[in-house]
N, C-alpha and C positions, 0 to 999 in steps of 0.2 A: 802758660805754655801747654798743661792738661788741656783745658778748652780748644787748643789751636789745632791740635794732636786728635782730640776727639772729633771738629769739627771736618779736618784733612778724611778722617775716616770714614765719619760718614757720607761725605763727597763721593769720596771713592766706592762706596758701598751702593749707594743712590746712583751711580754714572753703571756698576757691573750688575742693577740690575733693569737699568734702562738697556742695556746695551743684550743681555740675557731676553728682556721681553719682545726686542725687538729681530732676534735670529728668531723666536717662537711664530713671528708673521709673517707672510709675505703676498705680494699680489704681484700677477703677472697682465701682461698684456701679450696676447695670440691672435693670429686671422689665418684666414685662407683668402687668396687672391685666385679664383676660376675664371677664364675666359678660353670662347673658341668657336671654329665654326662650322653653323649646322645647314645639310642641308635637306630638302626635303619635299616631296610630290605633291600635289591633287590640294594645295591648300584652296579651300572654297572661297570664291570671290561674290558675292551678290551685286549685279547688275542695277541699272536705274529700274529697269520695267519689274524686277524681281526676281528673274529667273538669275541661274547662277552657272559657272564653271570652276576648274580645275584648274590651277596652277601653280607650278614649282617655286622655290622659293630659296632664295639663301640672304642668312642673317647671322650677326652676330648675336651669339647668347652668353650670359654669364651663368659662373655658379653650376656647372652641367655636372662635374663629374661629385665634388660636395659645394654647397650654397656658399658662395664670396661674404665672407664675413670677419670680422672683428670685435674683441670681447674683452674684458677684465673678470680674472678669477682669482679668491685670496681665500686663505687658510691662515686664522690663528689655534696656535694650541695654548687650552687654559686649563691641563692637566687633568691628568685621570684617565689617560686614552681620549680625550676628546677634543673635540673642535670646534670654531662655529667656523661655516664657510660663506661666500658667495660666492655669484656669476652676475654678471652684466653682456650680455650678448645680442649684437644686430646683423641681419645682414641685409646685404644690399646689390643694385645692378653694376657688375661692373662693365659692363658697357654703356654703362652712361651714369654711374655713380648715384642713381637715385636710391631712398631706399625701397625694401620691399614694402611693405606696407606704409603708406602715406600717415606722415604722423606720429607716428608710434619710434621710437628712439631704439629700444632694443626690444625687439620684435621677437627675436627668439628666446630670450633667456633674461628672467630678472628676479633674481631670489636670494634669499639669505635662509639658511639652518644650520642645523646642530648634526654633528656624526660623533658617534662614538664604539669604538670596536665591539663591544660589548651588545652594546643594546639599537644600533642601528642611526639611520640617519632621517632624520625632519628638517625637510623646507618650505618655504613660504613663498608663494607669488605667483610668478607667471612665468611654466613650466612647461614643460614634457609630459608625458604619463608616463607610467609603467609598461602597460599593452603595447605601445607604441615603441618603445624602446629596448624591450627583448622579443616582441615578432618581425620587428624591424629590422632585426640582423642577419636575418636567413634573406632579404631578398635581392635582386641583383642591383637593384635602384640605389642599393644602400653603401656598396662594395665596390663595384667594376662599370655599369650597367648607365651609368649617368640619371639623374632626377626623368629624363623621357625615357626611359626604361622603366618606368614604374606602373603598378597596378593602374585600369581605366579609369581616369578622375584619382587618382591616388584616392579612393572613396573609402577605401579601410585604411586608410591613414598611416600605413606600414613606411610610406616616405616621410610620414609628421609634418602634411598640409598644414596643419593646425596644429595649437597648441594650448592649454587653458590659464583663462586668467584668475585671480582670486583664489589662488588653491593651494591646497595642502597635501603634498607629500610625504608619504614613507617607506623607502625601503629595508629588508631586513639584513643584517650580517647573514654571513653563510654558513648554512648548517650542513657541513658535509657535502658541499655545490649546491644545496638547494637553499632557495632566498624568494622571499616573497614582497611584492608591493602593492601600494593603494595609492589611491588621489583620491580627492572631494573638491568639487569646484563650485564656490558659492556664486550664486545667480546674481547676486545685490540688485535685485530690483523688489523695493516694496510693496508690499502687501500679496507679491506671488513669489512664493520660494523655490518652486517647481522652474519655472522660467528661468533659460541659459543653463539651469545648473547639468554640472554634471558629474561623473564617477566612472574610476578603471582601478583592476583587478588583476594580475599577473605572477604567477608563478615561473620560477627558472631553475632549470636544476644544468649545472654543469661539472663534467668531470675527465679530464683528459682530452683527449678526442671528440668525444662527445657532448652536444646541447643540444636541451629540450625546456619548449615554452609552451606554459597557455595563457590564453587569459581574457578579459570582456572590455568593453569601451562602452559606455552611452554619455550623451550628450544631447540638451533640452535646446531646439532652435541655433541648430550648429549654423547656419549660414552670418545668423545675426551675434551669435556667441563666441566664432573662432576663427570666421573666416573674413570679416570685415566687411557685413555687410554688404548691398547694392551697388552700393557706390566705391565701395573699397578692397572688393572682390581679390581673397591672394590666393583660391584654391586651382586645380591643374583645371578643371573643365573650362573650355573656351565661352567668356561673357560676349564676345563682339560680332557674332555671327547670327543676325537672325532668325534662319533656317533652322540650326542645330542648338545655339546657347541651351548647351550641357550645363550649364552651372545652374542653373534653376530645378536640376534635382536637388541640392542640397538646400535650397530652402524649402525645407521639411520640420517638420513639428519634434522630431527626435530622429538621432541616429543611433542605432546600437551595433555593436561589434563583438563578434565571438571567435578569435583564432586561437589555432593549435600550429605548433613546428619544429622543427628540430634538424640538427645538423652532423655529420662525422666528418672526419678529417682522414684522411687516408695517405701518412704520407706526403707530397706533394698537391694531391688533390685533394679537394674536398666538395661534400656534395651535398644541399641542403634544401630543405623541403617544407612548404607553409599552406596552411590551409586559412581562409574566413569568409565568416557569412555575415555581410551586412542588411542591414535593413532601414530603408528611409521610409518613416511615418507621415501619410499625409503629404508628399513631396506634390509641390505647387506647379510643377512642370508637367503634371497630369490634370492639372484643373482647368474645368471646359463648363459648359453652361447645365451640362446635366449634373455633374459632382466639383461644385466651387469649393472645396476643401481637399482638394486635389486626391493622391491614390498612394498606396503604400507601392512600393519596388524594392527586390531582392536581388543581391549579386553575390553568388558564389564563387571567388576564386582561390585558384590553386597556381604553385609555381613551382617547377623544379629548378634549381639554380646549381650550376657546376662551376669550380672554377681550376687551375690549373697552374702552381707556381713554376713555371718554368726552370726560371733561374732565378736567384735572389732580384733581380731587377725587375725582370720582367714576367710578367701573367696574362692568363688568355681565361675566358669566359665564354660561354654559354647557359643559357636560358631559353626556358619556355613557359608559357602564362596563359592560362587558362581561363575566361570568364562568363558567369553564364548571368545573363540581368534579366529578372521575371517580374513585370508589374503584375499587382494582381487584377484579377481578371483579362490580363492579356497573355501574347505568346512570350517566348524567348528570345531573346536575341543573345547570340553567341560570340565573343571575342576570343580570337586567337591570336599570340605575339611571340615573337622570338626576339631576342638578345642578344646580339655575338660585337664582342669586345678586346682587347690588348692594351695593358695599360706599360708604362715603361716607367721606371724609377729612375729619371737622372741623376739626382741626389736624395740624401735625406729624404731633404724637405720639398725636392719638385719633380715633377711629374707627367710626361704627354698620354697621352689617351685617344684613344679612336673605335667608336661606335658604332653599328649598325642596327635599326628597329625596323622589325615589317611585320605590320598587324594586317590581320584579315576581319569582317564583321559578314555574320552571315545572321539567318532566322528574321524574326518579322521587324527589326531593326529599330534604335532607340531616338534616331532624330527626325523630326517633325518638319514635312513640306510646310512653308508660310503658307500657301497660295492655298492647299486643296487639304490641309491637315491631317494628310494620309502619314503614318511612320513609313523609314526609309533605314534603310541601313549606309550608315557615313561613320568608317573609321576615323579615332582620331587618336593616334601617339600623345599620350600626356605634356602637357605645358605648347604644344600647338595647334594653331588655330585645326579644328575639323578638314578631315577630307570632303570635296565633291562624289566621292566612291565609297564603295564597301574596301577598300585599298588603303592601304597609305606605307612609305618609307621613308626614312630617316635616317641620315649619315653625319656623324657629329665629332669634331677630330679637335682638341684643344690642349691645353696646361694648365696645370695646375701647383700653386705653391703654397706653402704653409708657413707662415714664420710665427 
C-alpha cells in the first residue's frame, strides 16, 4: 500500500511538473497578409531597335504598406530571468504566392538565442542588424509610407533589403533608455575570411518622447552576400531594364553605412529625422574598358518624416527625401521625393492605406544610355521598374492585415 501511495505521488508530482514546464513555453504562429493597387507613370519600355519610351502602368503588388509574411516565434523560460527564444520567418508575393527569394524557406528571420534581463540578448543565424533596426524606425518606408517610399535602391538599407546570414547578434538591456548592439557575419568561404563577411554597430537611447540612433553597417560583396546574387536579385534597384539596371551598383566590393536620427513625439504628432552616408567600393556598374574594377559612389541621404494621429483610427503623413549620389571622379546627381500618405485602422488587426510618391532627378544623372553610354537622369520610385524621364509618380492604395 506504501509503494502504491508513493508511486500515486510521484505520478502526480511528475504530470505538475510536465504541466509547470509546459506554461514556461510557448510558440506562436503570426503573419501579415499586404495586398493592393499601384499605379504609376513613365515606366521605361525598350523597343526592338533599342531605343525606348514611357509608359504608365497599373499592377497588382503585395507586401506595400509591411512585406506579406508569415513566421513562428517561441519563448522558453529556464529560470533566472532568462530565456532561449526563436523565430522562423518568410515572406512572400501575395499576388501570386511565390516566395521572395527563390529557394530560401524563411528569408527573413531564422535564429535561435539566449535573453536575459540582466545581461542582454544573443542570437544565432540569419538576421537583421542592429543599424538597420533602430535607423529604420524614423523613416516613412517603415511606418505610413509603403516599401516605394523608401530611400533610392533602399541602398542604406534603412527598409532592410537585405539581411545577414551566419551571424551573431547582441543587443544590450537598457541602461536608463540607452542600449547598444553588434552583429558579426561570418563569410564561410575558405581560405578568405574577409569575403561576404560582414559587421554593424548601433546605439539607441530612448526616453519619453524622445529617440535617438547611431550607428555603422559594412558588408564584404553585398550583391553576392545579401542580396541573392545575379540570378536571384531581391534588392529595390530595377535588374530588367537595360538602359538603367540600377542593381549593378550594388555589386561592389563592400558597402559601408554611417547613420544618425532621432525622433520626438509631440502629442499627436510626431516628427522624425535620419541622416546616412553610404559608400559602394569598386561598384561594377561603373566599369568600362579604361577601369575594369569599376569606381567607388557616394550617396548622401536625408529624410524628414512627419506623421499626424489624427484620430485613434486614422493617420495622415508626410515626407520628404533628400539624395545626393557622387561617383567619384564624376558629377552629382540629385534625387528629390516626397511622401504623402493616410492610413485607416478598421480594426485591430486590419488596415486600408493610400499613398502617393513623386520623385524628381536632376544633375548629371545615374543611368546609363545602352547605345551612346552617355549618363542620363531616369527617376525611379523604389521596387519599380525606372522611369523613361527625370520624373516619375506613384499612387498605391491597398490592405492590410495581421493575424
Amino acid at each position: 500500500m506504501a509503494n502504491t501511495v508513493k508511486r500515486t505521488a510521484l505520478a502526480l508530482a511528475s504530470c505538475a511538473l510536465a504541466i509547470s514546464a509546459h506554461a514556461q513555453s510557448s510558440v506562436t504562429l503570426y503573419g501579415t497578409v499586404d495586398a493592393g493597387l499601384i499605379y504609376s507613370t513613365n515606366q521605361q519600355t525598350t523597343h526592338a531597335d533599342g531605343s525606348t519610351s514611357g509608359h504608365a502602368n497599373w499592377q497588382l503588388g503585395g507586401g506595400n504598406l509591411v512585406p506579406s509574411r508569415w513566421g513562428l516565434t517561441g519563448s522558453e523560460d529556464i529560470g533566472g530571468g532568462t530565456s532561449v527564444n526563436f523565430t522562423l520567418e518568410n515572406s512572400f508575393f501575395s499576388q501570386n504566392g511565390a516566395l521572395l527569394q527563390g529557394g530560401t524557406l524563411f528569408n527573413r528571420n531564422a535564429w535561435v538565442g539566449v535573453a536575459n534581463s540582466r545581461y542582454g540578448t544573443l542570437t544565432l543565424g540569419r538576421q537583421y542588424d542592429p543599424f538597420s533596426d533602430d535607423l529604420g524606425a524614423y523613416v516613412s518606408s517603415n511606418n505610413w509610407a509603403t516599401l516605394y517610399g523608401s530611400h533610392f535602391g533602399d541602398v542604406d538599407n534603412l527598409n532592410e533589403a537585405f539581411n545577414f546570414n551566419n551571424s551573431i547578434k547582441y543587443v544590450s538591456p537598457s541602461f536608463g533608455g540607452f542600449t547598444i548592439g553588434g552583429l558579426f557575419s561570418f563569410g564561410g568561404v575558405a581560405g578568405n575570411f574577409s569575403q561576404n563577411r560582414g559587421w554593424s554597430l548601433a546605439a539607441n537611447y530612448a526616453n519619453g518622447p524622445i529617440s535617438l540612433s547611431a550607428g555603422y553597417l559594412e558588408l564584404r560583396n553585398p550583391l553576392q552576400a545579401a542580396l541573392g546574387g545575379e540570378s536571384g536579385y531581391i534588392g529595390d534597384f530595377s535588374c530588367s531594364n537595360p538602359n538603367a539596371s540600377y542593381c549593378e551598383l550594388q555589386n561592389a566590393q563592400r558597402i559601408s553605412i554611417f547613420g544618425a536620427g532621432g525622433s520626438y513625439a509631440f502629442d499627436k504628432v510626431s516628427v522624425a529625422l535620419s541622416y546616412t552616408h553610404t559608400r559602394l567600393s569598386q561598384s561594377l556598374y561603373f566599369a568600362d574598358a579604361a577601369r575594369p574594377e569599376g569606381a567607388d559612389v557616394s550617396f548622401d541621404i536625408a529624410e524628414l518624416n512627419t506623421s499626424w494621429q489624427y484620430s485613434p483610427a486614422l493617420q495622415f503623413g508626410f515626407a520628404y527625401i533628400f539624395n545626393d549620389a557622387h561617383p567619384d571622379g564624376g558629377s552629382s546627381t540629385r534625387l528629390h521625393q516626397i511622401n504623402l500618405g493616410a492610413v485607416y485602422s478598421l480594426s485591430k488587426r486590419t488596415a486600408i492605406y493610400a499613398v502617393a510618391i513623386g520623385q524628381k532627378s536632376s544633375g548629371a544623372g545615374l543611368g546609363i544610355d545602352a547605345t551612346s553610354g552617355a549618363t542620363q537622369n531616369l527617376a525611379q520610385i523604389p521596387n519599380l521598374v525606372n522611369s523613361d524621364t527625370d520624373k516619375q509618380l506613384a499612387v498605391i492604395a491597398g490592405i492590410r492585415h495581421n493575424f
